[in-house]
C-alpha positions, 0 to 999 in steps of 0.5 A: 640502580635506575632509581638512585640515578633517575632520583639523583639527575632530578636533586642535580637539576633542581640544585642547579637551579637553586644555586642559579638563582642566587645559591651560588653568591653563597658559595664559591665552588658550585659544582662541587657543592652542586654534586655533594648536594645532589648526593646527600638529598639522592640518599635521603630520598631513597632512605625515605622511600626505602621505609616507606616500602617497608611499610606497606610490606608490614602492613600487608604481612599484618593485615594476612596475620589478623586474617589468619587470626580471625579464621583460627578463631572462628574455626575454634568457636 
């Protein structure tokens, strides 16, 4: 939870700025559209990162499979 808000204060700021800086001649409630949009990039980021976790968890189960794997077989010859 420390993360989804650590990276949701982040989208907050950076949206901020963004909508400083000109984003808010675009639309016409910014902080509505401010927080929607923190939102959606705080949830694709840690959907994003969520994988990438994932991943490495994979790669590691994998690299002890062939490890195994290797030592069955030299076990066998």
């Amino acid at each position: 939870m420390k993360r989804f808000l650590g990276t949701f204060g982040v989208c907050l700021v950076l949206g901020w700025a963004f909508l400083f800086f000109g984003g808010a001649l675009i639309f016409e409630n910014i902080w509505a559209l401010l927080v929607f949009s923190a939102l959606v990039l705080t949830i694709l980021i840690l959907l994003f990162e969520g994988q990438d976790r994932r991943i490495e968890e994979l790669e590691v189960r994998v690299q002890a499979l062939e490890e195994l794997h290797r030592a069955e077989k030299e076990e066998t010859l």
